[in-house]
C-alpha positions as CSV (number, residue, x, y, z in Angstrom):
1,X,4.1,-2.0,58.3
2,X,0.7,-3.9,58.2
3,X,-0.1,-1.6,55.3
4,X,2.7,-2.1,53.0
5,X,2.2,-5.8,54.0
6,X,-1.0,-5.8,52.1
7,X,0.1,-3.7,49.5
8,X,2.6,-6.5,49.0
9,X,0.1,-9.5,49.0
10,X,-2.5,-7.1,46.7
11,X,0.4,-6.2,44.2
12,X,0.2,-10.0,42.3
13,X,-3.7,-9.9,42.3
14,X,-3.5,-6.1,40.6
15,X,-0.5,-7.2,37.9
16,X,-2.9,-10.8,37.3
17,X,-6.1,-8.3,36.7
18,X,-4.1,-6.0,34.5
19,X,-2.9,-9.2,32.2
20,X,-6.8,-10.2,32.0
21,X,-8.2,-7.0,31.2
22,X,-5.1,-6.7,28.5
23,X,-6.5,-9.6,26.8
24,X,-9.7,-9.4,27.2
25,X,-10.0,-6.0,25.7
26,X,-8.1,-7.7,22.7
27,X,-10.7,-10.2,22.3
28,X,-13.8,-7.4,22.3
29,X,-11.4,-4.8,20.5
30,X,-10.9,-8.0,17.5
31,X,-14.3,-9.8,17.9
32,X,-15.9,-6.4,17.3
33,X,-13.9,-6.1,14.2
34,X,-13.5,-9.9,13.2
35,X,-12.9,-9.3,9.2
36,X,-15.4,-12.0,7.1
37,X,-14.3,-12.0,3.6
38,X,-17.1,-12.5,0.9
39,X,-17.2,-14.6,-2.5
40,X,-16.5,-11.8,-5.1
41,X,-17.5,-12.2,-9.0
42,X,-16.0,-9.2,-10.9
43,X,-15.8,-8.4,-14.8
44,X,-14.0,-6.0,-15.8
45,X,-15.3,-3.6,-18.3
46,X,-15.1,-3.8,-22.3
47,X,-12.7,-0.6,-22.7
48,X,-10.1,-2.2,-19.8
49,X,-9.9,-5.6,-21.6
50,X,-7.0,-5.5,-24.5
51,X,-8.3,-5.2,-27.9
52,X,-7.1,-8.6,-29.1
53,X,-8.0,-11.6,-27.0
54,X,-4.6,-13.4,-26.2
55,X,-3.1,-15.8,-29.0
56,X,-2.9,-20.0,-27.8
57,X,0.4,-19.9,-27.4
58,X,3.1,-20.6,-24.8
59,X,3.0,-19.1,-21.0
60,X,4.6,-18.6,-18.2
61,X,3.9,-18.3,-14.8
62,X,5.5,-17.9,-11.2
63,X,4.4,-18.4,-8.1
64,X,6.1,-16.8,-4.9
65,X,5.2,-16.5,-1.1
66,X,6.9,-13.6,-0.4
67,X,6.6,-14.3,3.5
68,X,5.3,-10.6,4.5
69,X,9.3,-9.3,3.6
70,X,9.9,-10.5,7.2
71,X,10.9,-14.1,6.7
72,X,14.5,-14.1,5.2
73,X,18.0,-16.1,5.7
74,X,18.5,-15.1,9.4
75,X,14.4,-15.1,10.5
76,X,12.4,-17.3,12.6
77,X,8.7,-17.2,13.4
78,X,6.9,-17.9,16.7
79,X,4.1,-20.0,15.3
80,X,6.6,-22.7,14.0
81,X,8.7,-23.0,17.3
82,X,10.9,-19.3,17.0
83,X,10.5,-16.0,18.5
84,X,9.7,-13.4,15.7
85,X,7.2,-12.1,14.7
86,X,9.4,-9.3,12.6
87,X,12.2,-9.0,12.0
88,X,14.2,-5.3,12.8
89,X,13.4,-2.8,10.6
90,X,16.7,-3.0,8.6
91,X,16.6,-6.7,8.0
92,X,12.7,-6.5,6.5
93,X,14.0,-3.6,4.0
94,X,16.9,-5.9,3.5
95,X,14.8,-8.9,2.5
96,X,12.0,-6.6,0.9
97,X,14.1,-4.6,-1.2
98,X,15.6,-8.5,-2.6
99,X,12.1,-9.5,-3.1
100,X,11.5,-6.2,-5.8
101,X,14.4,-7.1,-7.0
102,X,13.7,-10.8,-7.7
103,X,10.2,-9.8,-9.4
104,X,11.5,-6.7,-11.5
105,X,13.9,-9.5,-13.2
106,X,10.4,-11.7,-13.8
107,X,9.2,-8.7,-15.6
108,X,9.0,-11.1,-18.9
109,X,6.6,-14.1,-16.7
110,X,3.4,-13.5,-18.3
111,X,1.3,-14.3,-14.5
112,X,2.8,-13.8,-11.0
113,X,1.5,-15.4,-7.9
114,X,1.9,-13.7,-4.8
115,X,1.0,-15.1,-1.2
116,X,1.5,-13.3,2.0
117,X,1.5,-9.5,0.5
118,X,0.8,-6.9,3.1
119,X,-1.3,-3.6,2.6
120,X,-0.7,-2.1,6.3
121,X,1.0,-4.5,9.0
122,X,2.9,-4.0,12.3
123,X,5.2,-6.8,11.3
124,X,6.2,-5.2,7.8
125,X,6.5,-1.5,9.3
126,X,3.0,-0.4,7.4
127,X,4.1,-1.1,3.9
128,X,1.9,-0.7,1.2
129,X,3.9,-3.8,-0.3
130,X,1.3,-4.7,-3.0
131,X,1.2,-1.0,-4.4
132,X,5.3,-0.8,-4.6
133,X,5.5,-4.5,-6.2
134,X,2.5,-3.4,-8.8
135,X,4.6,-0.7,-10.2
136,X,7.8,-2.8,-10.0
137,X,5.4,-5.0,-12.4
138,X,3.9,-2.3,-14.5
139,X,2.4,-2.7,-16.8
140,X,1.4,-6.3,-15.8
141,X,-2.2,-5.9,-14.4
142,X,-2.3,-6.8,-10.3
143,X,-5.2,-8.4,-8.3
144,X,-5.4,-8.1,-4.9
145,X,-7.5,-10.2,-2.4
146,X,-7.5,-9.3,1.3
147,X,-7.4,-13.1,3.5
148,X,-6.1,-11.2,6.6
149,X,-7.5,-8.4,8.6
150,X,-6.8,-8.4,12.5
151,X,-6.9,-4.9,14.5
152,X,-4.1,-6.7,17.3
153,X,-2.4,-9.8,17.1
154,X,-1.4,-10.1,21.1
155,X,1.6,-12.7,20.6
156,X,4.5,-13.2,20.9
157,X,3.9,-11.4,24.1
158,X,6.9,-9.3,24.6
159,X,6.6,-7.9,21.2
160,X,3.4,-8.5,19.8
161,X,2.7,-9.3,16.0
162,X,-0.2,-6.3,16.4
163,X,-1.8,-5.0,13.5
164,X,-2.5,-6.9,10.3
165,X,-3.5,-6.4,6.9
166,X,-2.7,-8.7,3.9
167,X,-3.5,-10.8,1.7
168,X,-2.6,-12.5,-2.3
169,X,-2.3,-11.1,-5.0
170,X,-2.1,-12.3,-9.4
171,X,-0.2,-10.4,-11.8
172,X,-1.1,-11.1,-15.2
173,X,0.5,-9.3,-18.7
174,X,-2.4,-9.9,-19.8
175,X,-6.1,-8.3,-19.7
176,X,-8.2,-10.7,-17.4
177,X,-12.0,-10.6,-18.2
178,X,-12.9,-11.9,-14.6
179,X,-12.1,-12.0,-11.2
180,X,-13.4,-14.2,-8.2
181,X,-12.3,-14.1,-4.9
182,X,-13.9,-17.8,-3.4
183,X,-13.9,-17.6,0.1
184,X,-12.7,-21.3,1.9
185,X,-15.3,-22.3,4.8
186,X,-14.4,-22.9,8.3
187,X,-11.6,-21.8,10.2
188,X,-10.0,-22.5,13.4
189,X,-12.4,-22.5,16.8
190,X,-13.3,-18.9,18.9
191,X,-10.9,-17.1,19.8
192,X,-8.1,-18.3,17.8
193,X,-10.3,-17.8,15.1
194,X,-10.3,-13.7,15.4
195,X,-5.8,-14.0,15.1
196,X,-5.8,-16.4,11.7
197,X,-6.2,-15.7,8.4
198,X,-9.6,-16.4,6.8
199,X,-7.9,-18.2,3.7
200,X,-9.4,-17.9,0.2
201,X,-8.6,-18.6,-3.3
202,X,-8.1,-16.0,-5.9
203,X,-8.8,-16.9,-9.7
204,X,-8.9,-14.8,-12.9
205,X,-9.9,-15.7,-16.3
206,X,-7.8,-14.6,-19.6
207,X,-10.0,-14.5,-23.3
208,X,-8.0,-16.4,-25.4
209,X,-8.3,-16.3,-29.3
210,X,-10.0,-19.8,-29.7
211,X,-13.1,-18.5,-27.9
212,X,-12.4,-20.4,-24.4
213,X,-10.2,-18.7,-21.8
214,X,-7.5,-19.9,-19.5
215,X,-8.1,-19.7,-15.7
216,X,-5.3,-18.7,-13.7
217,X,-5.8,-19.6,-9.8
218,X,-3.7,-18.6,-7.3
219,X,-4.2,-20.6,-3.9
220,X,-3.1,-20.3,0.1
221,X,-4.3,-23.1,2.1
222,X,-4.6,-23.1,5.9
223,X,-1.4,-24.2,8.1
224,X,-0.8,-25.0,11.8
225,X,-4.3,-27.1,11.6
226,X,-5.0,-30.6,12.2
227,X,-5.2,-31.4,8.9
228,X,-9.1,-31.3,8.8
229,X,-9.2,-27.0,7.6
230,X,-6.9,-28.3,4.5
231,X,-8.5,-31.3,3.9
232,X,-12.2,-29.7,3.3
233,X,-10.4,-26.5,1.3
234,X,-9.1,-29.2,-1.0
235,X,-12.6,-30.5,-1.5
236,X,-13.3,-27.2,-2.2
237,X,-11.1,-26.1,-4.6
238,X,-10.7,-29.3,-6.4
239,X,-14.8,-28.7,-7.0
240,X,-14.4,-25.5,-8.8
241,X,-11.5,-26.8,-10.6
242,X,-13.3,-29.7,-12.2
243,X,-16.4,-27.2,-13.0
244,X,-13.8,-24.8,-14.5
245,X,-12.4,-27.5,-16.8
246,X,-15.8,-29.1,-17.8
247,X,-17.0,-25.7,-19.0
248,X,-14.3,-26.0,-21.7
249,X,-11.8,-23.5,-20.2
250,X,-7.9,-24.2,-19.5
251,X,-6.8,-24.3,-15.7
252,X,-3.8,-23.9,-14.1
253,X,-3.3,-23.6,-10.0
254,X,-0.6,-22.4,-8.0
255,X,0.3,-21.0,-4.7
256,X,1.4,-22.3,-1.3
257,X,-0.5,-25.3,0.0
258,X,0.8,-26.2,2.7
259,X,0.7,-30.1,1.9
260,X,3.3,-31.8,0.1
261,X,2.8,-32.7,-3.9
262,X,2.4,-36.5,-4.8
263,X,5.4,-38.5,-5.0
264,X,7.4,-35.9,-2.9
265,X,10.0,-37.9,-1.5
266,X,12.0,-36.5,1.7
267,X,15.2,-36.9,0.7
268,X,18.0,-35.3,0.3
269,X,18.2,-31.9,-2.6
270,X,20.6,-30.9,-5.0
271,X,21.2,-28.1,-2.5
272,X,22.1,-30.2,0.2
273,X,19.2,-29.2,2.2
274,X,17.5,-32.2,4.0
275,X,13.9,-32.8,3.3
276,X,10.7,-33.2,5.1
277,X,7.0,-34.8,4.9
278,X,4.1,-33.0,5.9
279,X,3.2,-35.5,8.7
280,X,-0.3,-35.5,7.8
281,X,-2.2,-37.9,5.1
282,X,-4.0,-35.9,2.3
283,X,-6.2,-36.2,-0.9
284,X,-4.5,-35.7,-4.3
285,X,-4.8,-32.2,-5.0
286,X,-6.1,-33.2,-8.1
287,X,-9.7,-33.6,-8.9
288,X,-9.0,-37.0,-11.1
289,X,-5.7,-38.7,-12.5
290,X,-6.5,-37.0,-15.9
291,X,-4.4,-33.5,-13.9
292,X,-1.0,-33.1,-13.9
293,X,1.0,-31.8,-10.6
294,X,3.7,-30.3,-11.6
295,X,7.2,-29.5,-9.1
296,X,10.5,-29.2,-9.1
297,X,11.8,-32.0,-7.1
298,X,15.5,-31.0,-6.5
299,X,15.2,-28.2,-5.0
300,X,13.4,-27.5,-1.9
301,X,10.1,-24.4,-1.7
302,X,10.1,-24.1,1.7
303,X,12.2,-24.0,4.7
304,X,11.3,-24.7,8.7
305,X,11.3,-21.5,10.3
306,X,12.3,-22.3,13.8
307,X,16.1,-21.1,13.8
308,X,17.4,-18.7,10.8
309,X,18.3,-20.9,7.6
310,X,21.2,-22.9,7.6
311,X,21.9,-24.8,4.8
312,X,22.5,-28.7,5.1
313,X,21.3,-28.5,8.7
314,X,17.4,-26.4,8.4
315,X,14.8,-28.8,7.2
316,X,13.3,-28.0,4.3
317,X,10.1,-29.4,2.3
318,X,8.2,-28.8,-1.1
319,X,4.7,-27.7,-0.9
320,X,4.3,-24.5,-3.8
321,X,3.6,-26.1,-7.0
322,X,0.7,-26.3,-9.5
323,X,-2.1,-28.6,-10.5
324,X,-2.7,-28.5,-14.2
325,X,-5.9,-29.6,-16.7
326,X,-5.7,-32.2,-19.2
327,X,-5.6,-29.7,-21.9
328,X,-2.2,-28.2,-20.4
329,X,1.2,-29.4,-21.7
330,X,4.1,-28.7,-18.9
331,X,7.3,-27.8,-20.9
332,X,9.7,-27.0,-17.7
333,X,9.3,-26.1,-14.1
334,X,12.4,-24.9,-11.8
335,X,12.2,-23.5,-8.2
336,X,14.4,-21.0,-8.1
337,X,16.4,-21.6,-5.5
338,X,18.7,-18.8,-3.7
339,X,19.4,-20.2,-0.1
340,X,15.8,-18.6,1.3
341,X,17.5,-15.3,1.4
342,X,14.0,-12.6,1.4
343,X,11.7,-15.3,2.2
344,X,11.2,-18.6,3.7
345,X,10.2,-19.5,0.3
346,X,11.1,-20.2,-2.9
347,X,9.8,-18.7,-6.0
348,X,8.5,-21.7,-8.9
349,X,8.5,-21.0,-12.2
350,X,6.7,-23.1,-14.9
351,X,6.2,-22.8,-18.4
352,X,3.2,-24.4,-20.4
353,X,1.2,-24.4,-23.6
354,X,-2.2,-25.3,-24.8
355,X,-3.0,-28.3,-26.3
């Protein structure tokens, strides 16, 4: 009797020690393979690059967080209030086979931007998805850039986010010249640090006939901070931007921000969705008033991901969009809006010309 009595009192102490070895093997298993992306220059060489450098004529460009296939119509996430992580396996095929789909009809958008594309995750069942969406896009030429690389995400704990690889990734119909991959300092404090992404910002440059070159960038910025991680990346990016510009080229950004465009208003959308702010004060994304932001504003990008969508009831907010130079004309922008069905995004399309 006095034995099982201790076993009794012992048994909490064993299941506590059990939970703290769990995760402190997670932290040494991920700090000893904590992923540091570096800055990466890259030109192409002379026989990849198409013959004829492209005409100055019009464009067009989308730009899409696919949301990892796992964040359709009936999703939610744990880091904005849900319980997900992924959804079942049927759903994800469900809202990945929509999302090759959606991009095989943009076959004739000159320059794709992806966000969240996974090379070998838990939460998208190991997909390769950047390989299957590059030959949905052939003969489009693909980028990838890798922003997140974590051996074992331990939450939510009863089913774990675990293993996660993925990153953005540019399409482009035409032959870039150049590549960089620009890495954004800081991140979020050890350990949290070793489960976020280490966001970047992907750019390629396209030889145009004049002799300059347009600069495609395609952007992720850091959410569930402060404010302070997005507030220094746009310091950042606005920086190489301006350079960009001043050298004579032709810029265009895009991507997911994560802060609301200026002059958003949250109000009501075409769609009947209800709109929100980002409830934190930001910069311009625009280096000087000489830029041009460019959104849709009837129609929302991006939907809160606490409960699966309902339209009129989920709130819903605008923060993909793009910041053009003063050499860029905007013709039309639409997001193209399809009740968040594969993602908890909306694709944007824009077309532009040259002036």
């Amino acid at each position: 009797m006095k034995k099982l009595f201790i076993k009794a009192l012992l048994l909490p102490v064993f299941v506590i020690l059990a939970i703290l070895l769990y995760f402190i093997g997670i932290l040494f298993i991920n700090s000893i393979n904590d992923f540091k992306p570096k800055d990466i220059s890259f030109s192409l060489e002379a026989e990849s690059i198409q013959s004829f450098p492209v005409p100055d004529s019009l464009f067009s460009i989308l730009s899409w967080n696919i949301g990892y296939g796992g964040l359709g119509k009936d999703a939610d996430f744990f880091y904005d209030g849900g319980k997900m992580a992924a959804p079942p396996q049927d759903e994800y095929w469900k809202y990945f086979e929509g999302i090759k789909y959606a991009l095989g009809s943009f076959d004739s958008v000159n320059l794709i931007l992806l966000q969240e594309v996974d090379t070998f995750s838990a939460r998208s069942y190991y997909t390769n998805q950047y390989r299957l969406i590059s030959e949905i896009l052939n003969p489009h030429n693909g980028i990838f850039a890798k922003n997140y690389d974590v051996s074992f995400v331990a939450v939510p704990l009863l089913k774990p986010m675990g293993r996660v690889v993925s990153g953005l990734a540019s399409f482009s119909a035409f032959a870039p010249s150049n590549y960089e991959q620009i890495v954004f300092p800081g991140n979020f404090s050890w350990p949290t640090s070793l489960f976020m992404p280490d966001r970047c910002f992907l750019s390629i440059r396209i030889p145009l006939a004049s002799g300059k070159d347009l600069i495609i960038i395609n952007t992720h910025n850091s959410a569930f901070d402060d404010g302070k991680l997005r507030a220094g990346q746009l310091v950042i990016l606005k920086k190489y931007m301006a350079r960009l510009y001043h050298e004579g080229n032709y810029v265009v950004v895009g991507g997911d921000w994560n802060i609301n465009p200026p002059l958003f208003k949250n109000t009501v959308f075409v769609s009947g969705d209800a709109g929100f702010r980002i409830p934190l004060d930001f910069d311009s994304p625009k280096p000087d008033t000489t830029w041009t932001v460019v959104f849709d504003p009837h129609y929302p990008t991006n939907r809160d991901v606490s409960a699966p969508y309902r339209q009129g009831n989920t709130p819903t907010t605008i923060i993909d969009f793009f910041v053009c130079s003063p050499n860029v004309r905007a013709l039309e922008v639409h997001t193209l809006y399809d009740g968040f069905l594969y993602s908890d995004h909306q694709p944007v399309y824009f077309r532009f010309e040259l002036k």
